[in-house]
DRENPADREN-410899 format. One record per atom (N, C-alpha, C): y, x, z; residue number from 0; atom name. Coordinates in steps of 0.2 Angstrom, whole numbers, m for minus. Atoms other than C-alpha are relative to their C-alpha. Layout:
     v     u     w   n atom
     Y     X     Z NUM   CA
...
//
This chain:
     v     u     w   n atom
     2     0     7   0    N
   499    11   458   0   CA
     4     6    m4   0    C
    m5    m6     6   1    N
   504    28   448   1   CA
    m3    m1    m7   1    C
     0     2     6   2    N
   498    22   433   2   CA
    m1    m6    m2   2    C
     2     7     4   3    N
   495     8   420   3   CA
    m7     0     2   3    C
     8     1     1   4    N
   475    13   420   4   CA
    m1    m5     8   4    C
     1    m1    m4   5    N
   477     8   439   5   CA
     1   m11     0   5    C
    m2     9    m1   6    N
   483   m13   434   6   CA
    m6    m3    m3   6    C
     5     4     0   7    N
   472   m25   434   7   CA
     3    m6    m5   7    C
    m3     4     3   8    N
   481   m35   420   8   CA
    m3    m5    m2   8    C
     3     6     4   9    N
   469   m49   417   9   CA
     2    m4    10   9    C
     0     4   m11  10    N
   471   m55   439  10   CA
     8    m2    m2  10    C
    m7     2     0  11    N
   491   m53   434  11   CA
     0    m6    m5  11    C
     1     5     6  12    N
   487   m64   417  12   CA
    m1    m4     4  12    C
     3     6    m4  13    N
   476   m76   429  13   CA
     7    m4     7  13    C
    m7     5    m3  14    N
   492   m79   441  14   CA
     6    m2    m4  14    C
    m4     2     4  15    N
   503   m81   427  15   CA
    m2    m6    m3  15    C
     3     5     3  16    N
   491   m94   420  16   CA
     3     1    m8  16    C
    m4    m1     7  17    N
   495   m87   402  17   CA
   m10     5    m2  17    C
     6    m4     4  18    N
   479   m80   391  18   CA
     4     5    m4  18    C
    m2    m6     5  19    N
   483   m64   382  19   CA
    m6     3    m5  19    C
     6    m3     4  20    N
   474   m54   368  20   CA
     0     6     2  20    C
     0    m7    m3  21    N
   468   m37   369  21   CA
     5     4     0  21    C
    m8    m2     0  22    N
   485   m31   361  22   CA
     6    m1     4  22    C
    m5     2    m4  23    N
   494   m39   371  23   CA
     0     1     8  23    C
     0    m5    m6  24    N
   486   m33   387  24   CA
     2     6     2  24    C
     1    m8    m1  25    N
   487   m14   382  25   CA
     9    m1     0  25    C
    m9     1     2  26    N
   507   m19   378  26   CA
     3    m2     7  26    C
    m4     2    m7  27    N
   510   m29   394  27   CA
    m2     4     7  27    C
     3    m4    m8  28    N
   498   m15   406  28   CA
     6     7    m1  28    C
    m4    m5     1  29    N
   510    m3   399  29   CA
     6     1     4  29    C
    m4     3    m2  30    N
   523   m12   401  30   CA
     3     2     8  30    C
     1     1    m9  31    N
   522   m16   421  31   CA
    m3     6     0  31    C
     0    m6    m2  32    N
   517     0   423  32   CA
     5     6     0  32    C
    m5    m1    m2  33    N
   532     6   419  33   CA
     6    m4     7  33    C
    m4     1    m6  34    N
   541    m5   430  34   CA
     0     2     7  34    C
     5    m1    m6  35    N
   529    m1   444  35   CA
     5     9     1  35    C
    m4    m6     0  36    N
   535    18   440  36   CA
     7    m1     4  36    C
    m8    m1    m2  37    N
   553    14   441  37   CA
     0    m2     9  37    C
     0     4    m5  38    N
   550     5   457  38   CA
    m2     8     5  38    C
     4    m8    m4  39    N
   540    21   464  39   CA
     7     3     2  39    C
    m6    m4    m1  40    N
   557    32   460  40   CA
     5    m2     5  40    C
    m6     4    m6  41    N
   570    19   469  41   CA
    m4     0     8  41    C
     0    m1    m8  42    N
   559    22   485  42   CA
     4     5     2  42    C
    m1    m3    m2  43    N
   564    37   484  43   CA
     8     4     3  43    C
    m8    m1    m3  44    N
   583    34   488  44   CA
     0     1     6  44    C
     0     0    m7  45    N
   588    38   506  45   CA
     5    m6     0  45    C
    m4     5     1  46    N
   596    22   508  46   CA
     2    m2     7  46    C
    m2     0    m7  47    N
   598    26   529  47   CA
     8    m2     1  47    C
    m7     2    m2  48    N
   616    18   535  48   CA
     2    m5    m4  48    C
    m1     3     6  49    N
   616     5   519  49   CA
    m3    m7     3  49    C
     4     7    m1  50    N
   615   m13   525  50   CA
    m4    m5    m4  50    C
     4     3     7  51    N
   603   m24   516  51   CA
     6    m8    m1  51    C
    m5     4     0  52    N
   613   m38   508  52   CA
    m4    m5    m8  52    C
     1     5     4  53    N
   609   m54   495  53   CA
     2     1    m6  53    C
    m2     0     6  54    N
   623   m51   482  54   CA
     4     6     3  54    C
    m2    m6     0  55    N
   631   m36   478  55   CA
     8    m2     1  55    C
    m6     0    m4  56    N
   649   m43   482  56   CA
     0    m7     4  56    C
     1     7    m5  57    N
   653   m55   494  57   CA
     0    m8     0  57    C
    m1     8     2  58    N
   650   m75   492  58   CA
     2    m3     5  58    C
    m5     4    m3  59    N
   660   m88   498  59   CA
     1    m7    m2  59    C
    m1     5     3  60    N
   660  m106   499  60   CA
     4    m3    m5  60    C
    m5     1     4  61    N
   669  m113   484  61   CA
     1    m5    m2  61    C
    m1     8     1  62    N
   668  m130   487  62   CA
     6    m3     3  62    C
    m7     1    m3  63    N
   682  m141   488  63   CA
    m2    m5     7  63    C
     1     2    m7  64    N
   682  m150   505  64   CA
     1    m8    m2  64    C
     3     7     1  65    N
   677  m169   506  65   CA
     4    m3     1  65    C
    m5     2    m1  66    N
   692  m177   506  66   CA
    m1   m10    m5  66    C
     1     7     2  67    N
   690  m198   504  67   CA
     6    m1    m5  67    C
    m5     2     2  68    N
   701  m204   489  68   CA
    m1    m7    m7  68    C
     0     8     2  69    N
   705  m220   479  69   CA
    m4     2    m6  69    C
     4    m1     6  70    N
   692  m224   466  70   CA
     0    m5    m4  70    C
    m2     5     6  71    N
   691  m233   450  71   CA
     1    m9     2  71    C
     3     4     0  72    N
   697  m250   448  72   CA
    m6    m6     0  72    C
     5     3     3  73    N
   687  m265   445  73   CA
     0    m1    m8  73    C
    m1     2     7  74    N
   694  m268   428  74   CA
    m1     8    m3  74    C
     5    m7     4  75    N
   692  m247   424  75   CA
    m5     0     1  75    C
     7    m1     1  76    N
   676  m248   429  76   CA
    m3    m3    m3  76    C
     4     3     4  77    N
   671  m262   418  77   CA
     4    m3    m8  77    C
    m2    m2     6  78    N
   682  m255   405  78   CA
    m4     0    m7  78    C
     3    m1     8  79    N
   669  m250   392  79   CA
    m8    m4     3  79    C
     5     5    m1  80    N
   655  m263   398  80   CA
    m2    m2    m4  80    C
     0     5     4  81    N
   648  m271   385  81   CA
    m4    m6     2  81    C
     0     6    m1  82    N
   644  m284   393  82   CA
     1    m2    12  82    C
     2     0    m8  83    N
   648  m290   414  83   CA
     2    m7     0  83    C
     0     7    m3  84    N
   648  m305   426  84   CA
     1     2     7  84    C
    m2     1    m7  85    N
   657  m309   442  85   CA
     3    10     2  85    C
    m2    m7    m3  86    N
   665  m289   443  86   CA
    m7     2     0  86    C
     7    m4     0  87    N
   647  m284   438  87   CA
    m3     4    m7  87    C
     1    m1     6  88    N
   642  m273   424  88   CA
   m10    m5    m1  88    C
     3     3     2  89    N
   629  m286   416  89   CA
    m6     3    m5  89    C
     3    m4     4  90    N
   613  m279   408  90   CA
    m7    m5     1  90    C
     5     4     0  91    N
   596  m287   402  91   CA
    m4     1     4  91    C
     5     0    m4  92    N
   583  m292   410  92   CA
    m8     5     1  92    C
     7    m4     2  93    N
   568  m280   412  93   CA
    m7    m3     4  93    C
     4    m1    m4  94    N
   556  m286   425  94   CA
    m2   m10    m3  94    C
     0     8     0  95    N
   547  m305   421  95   CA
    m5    m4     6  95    C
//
């Protein structure tokens, strides 16, 4: 695609599921048609010996590790309850 004239922006519209006016087709074919451009130039990098890669610096798990540890009372946990029974937070009935 070397230019705008060459996009089919009502097929782009129809996969976006979005209706556009006439203004805004000439606005959005323009648009992507620049991008398309930009995209053309960046092939033109030699990018031989440059591994392909996800993120530009390296990711690293940053989770903490699953370690079991003591969890709330029964009396914290039914600390702000507005209402329990038997160690149970207590709540209306919904189903009859």
């Amino acid at each position: 695609m070397n230019s705008a004239s060459d996009l089919n922006i009502d097929y782009v519209a129809n996969l976006a599921r979005i209706a556009l006016t006439d203004a805004e087709k000439q606005k959005f074919s323009a648009q992507l048609g620049n991008v398309l451009h930009y995209i053309e130039k960046l092939k033109e990098v030699d990018v031989t010996g440059v591994e392909p890669m996800a993120h530009a610096s390296p990711v690293f798990n940053v989770w903490q590790a699953d370690v079991a540890k003591a969890g709330l009372t029964v009396e914290a946990a039914l600390q702000n309850a507005p209402a329990q029974r038997e160690n149970m937070i207590a709540v209306p009935k919904v189903v009859e």
